[in-house]
N, C-alpha and C positions, 0 to 999 in steps of 0.2 A: 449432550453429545460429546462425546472424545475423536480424537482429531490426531489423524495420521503424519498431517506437515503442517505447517506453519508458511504462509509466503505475504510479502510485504506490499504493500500496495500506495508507499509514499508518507510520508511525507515531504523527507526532507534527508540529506546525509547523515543528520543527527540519531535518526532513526537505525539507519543500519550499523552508525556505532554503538549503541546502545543496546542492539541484539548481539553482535559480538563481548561485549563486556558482560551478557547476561547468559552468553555461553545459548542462543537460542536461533543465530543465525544462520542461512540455509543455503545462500549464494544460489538461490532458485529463484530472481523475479528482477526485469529489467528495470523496476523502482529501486534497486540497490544502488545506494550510492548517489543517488537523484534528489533534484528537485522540482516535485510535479504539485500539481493540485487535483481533486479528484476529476475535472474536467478533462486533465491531461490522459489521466489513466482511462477514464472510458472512450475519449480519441481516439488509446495503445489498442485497447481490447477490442473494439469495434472494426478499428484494419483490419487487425489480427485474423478476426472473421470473417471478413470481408473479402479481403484480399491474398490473404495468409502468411508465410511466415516470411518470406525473400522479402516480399514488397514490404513487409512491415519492419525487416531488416535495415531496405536500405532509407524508408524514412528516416528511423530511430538515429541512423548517423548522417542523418542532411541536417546541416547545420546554416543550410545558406535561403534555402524558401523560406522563412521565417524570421530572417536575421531581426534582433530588433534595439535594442540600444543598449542591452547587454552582449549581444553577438553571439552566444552563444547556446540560442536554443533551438530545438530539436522541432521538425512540423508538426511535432503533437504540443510542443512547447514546454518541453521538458528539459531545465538545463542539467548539465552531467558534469558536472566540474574536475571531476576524477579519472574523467577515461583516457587521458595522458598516461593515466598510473599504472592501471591495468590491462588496458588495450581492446581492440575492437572483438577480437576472439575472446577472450574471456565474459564481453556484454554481451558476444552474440550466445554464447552458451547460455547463459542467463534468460536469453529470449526462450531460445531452445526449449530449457527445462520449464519455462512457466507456461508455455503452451502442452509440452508432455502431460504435465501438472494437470490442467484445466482437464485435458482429454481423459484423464485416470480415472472415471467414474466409480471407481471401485475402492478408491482413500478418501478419506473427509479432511477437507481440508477448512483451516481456521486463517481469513482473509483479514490483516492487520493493515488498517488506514489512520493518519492520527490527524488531529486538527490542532488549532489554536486559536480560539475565537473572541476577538474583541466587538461588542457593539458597533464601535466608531468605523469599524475594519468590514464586516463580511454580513452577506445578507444569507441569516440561516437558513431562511425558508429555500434560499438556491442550493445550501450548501447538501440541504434533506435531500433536497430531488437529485439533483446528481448521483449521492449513496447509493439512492432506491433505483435511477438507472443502472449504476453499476451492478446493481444485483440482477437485475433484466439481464444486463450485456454478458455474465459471464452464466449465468443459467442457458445462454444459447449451446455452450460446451456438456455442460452438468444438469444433474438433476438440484433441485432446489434443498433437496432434503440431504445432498452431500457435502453442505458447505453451511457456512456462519460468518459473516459480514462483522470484525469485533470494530467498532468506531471508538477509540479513544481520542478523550481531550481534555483541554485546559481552557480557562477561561473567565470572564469578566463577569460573565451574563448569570441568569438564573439555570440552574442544572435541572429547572423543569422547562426547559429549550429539546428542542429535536422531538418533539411530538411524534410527527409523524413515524419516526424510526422505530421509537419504543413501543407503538401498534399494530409494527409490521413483524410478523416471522424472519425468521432468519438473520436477526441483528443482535446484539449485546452491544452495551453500552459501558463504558469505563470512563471515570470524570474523576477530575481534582481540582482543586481551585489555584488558582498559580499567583504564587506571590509576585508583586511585579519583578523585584529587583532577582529573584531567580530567574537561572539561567539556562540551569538543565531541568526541565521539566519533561523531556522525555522519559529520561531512564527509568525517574519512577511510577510514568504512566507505563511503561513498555512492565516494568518488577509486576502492577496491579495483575496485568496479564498474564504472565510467567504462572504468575502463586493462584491466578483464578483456572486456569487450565493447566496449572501443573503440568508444566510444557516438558520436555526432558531437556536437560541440561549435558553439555559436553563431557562430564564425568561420568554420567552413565550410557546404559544404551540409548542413542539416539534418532528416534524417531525423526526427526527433523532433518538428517543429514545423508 
């Protein structure tokens, strides 16, 4: 499948500088700039439908239901560290277009989630199901066959992990094994993706923008 946009689905701020440096970034998706986990994001996406776009608004900037020892997270529990920077209109357009986004049934889009998984750390079998709800929550918008779920990651464990996902349609998988003492291990999982879907890049026509 080829793929009309690209939109991010978290991890982490790391993530969305590293689509800017890869010339791949779209300012289409309120995981810009964030830091969620995939429970957060199927939280965002489930309002979203639920309730729609105001209400999902004014969670995304309550920052006080939720308050918890970092103070600073969102009731889907999303912190934003950066929205000092940029401001609420520019997150809110961001909501904006990634609902536009979802409703577009007529582009295929290529959904960009990254992990980082240590044994000690995360229980993968939770980390599967969440994915594969996201894939439920956002086929409530789209058809199933207009979209691709890419999960990339790093990690400790064996990269015959995430079973479930490599049996399910609609997923791709991108893996590398992460040195410890590296530090940016996004960019060149975000590069695997770029050159596996020959995304367009800001030098040429941009699909993405």
């Amino acid at each position: 499948m080829s793929f009309d946009k690209l939109i991010n689905l978290g991890i982490n701020c790391a993530t969305t500088e590293a689509m800017q440096q890869l010339e791949i970034f779209s300012g289409n998706s309120p995981f810009d700039w964030c830091v969620s986990t995939p429970d957060c994001t199927n939280l965002f996406i489930l309002n979203l439908y639920l309730q729609g776009l105001e209400d999902t608004c004014d969670k995304y900037f309550d920052f006080d239901t939720n308050r918890n020892e970092f103070g600073d997270s969102n009731v889907f529990g999303m912190r934003i560290p950066h929205l000092k920077e940029y401001g609420k209109d520019k997150a809110k357009t961001r909501i904006e277009k990634f609902l536009k986004n979802l409703l577009d049934t007529e582009s295929k889009i290529l959904f960009t989630v990254l992990g980082m998984f240590d044994n000690r750390q995360i229980n993968v079998c939770n980390y599967e199901d969440d994915i594969l709800r996201m894939k439920s929550l956002i086929s409530l918008f789209r058809p199933e066959n207009s979209f691709e779920i890419c999960v990339c990651y790093c990690g400790y464990f064996s990269f015959g992990s995430l079973d479930k996902l490599r049996k399910e349609n609609g997923f791709s998988i991108i893996e590398i094994s992460r040195v410890p003492e590296e530090k940016y291990w996004v960019f060149p999982l975000l590069s695997h993706v770029s050159d596996k879907y020959n995304l367009s890049r800001g030098s040429r026509k941009g699909v993405f923008f």
